[in-house]
C-alpha positions as CSV (number, residue, x, y, z in Angstrom):
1,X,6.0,-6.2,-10.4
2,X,9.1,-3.8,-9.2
3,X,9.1,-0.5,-9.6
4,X,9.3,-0.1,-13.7
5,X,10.6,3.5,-13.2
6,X,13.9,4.2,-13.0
7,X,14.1,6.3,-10.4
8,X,16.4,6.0,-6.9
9,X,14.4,4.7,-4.1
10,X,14.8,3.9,-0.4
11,X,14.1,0.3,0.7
12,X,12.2,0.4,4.3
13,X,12.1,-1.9,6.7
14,X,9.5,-2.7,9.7
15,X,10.6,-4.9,12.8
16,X,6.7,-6.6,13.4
17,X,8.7,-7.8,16.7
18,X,8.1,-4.3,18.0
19,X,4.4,-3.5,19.3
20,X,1.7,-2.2,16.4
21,X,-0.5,0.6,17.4
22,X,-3.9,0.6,16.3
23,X,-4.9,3.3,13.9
24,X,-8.3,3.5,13.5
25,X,-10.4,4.2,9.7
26,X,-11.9,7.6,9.6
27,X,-15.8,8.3,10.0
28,X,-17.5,6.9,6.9
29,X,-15.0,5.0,5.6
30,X,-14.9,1.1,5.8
31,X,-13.1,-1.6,4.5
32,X,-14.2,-4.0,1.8
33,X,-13.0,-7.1,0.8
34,X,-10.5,-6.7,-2.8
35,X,-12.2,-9.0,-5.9
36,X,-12.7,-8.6,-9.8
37,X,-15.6,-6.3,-9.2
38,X,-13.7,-3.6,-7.1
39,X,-10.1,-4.1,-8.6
40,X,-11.2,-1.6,-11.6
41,X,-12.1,1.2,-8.9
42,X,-8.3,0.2,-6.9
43,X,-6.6,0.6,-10.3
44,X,-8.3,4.3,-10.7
45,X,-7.6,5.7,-7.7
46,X,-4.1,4.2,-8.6
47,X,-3.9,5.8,-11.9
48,X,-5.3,9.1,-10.4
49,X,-2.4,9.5,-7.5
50,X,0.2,8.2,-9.3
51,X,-0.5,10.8,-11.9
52,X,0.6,13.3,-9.4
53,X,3.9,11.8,-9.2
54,X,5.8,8.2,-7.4
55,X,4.0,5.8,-9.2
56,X,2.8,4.6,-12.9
57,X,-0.4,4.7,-14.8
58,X,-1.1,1.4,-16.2
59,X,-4.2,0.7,-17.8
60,X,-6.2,-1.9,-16.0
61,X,-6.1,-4.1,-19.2
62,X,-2.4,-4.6,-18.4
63,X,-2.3,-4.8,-14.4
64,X,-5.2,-7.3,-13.6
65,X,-3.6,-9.9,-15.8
66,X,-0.1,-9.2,-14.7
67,X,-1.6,-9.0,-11.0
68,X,-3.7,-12.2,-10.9
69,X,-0.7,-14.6,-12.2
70,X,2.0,-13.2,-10.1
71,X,2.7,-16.1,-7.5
72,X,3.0,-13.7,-4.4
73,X,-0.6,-12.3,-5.1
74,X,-3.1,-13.2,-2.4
75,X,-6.3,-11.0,-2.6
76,X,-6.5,-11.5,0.9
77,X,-3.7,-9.0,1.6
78,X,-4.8,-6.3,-0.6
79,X,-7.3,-3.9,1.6
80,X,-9.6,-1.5,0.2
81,X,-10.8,1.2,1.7
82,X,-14.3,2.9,0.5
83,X,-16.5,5.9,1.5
84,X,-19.8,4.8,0.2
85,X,-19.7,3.7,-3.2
86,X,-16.0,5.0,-3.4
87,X,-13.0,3.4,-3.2
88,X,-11.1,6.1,-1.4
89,X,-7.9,4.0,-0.4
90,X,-6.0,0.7,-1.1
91,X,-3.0,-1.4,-0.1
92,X,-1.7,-3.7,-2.0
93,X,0.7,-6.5,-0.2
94,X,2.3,-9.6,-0.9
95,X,2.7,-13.0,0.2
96,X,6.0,-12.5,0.9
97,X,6.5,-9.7,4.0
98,X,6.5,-6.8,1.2
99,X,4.5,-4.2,0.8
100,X,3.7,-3.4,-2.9
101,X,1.1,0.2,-3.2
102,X,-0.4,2.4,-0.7
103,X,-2.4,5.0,-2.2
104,X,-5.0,7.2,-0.7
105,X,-7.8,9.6,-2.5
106,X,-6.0,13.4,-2.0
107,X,-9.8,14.3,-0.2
108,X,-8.9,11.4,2.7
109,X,-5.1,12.1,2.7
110,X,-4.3,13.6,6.3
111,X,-6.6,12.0,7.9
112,X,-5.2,8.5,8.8
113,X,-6.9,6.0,6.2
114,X,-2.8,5.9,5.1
115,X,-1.8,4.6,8.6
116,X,-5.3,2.8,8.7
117,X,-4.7,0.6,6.2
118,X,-0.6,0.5,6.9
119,X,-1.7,-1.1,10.2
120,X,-4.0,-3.8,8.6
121,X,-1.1,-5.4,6.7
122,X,1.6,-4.8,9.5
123,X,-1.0,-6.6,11.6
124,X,-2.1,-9.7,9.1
125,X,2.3,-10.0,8.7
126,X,2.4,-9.8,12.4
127,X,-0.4,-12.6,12.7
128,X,1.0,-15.1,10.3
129,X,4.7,-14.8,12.3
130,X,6.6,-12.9,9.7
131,X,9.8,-11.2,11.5
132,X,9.7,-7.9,9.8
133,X,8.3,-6.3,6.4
134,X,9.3,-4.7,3.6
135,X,8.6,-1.7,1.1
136,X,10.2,0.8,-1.8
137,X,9.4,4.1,-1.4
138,X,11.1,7.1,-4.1
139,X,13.6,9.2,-2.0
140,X,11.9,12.5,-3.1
141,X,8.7,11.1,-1.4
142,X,9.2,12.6,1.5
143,X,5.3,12.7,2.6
144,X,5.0,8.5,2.4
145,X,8.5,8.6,3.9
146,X,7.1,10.2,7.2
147,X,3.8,8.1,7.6
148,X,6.2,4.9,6.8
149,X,8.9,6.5,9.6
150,X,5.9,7.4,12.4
151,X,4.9,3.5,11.7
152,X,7.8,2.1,12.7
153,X,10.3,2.0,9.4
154,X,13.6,2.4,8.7
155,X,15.8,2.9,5.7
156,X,17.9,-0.5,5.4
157,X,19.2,0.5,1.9
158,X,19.2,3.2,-0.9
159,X,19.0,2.2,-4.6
160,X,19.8,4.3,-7.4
């Protein structure tokens, strides 16, 4: 599912080759494994940052569908990140080395569940021998282009 916007965006790259430093979850917040049950919650908090900007609203009637057949989904690789009851974070990766979402709940933002859950995909990549991994970020996002640049990515490309 690429980025349906048409909107000019900077394709980053991460050497896993280089050494991965831990970033730990912050207090109260853990990580719970991503199924049918939670993936509502994942697509809200979606819905709710990417109305703010760098993303789309999609109904969850459209994604989980579009999600559950694409042949580079692995449930596995998506990490959800909840505060009690909440889901207060989520990453969404594919098989392939290529990270897909990384949104965060704007009451955690600033306080490392971003890098947190950056690290667990960089780490599962790094684990399964992948050589480096991939991800689209808008140019104007220049907030997600600093985490991405303090973990280790570079711009390899610029489209649009």
């Amino acid at each position: 599912m690429p980025l349906s916007r048409d909107v000019p965006y900077f394709r980053m790259r991460r050497d896993l080759g280089a050494p991965i430093m831990p970033a730990p979850l912050p207090p109260g917040v853990v990580l719970v494994p991503f199924d049918e049950r939670i993936a509502p919650a994942c697509r809200e908090l979606m819905n709710r940052v990417y109305a703010e900007g760098f993303g789309d609203a999609v109904p969850f009637e459209t994604w989980w569908p579009r999600l559950v057949a694409d042949p580079d989904f692995d449930p596995a690789l998506c990490y959800v990140a909840a505060n009690g009851a909440a889901v207060v974070g989520y990453c969404q990766t594919w098989i392939e080395p290529f990270i897909k979402d990384l949104v965060v709940d704007r009451a955690f933002r600033r306080s490392g569940l971003g890098a947190a859950l950056m690290i667990q995909a960089l780490t599962t990549y790094a684990a399964r021998n992948e050589s480096f991994v991939d991800l689209k970020t808008d140019v104007d996002n220049l907030v997600a282009q600093s985490l991405y640049r303090r973990l280790g990515f570079v711009v390899v490309e610029r489209v649009g």
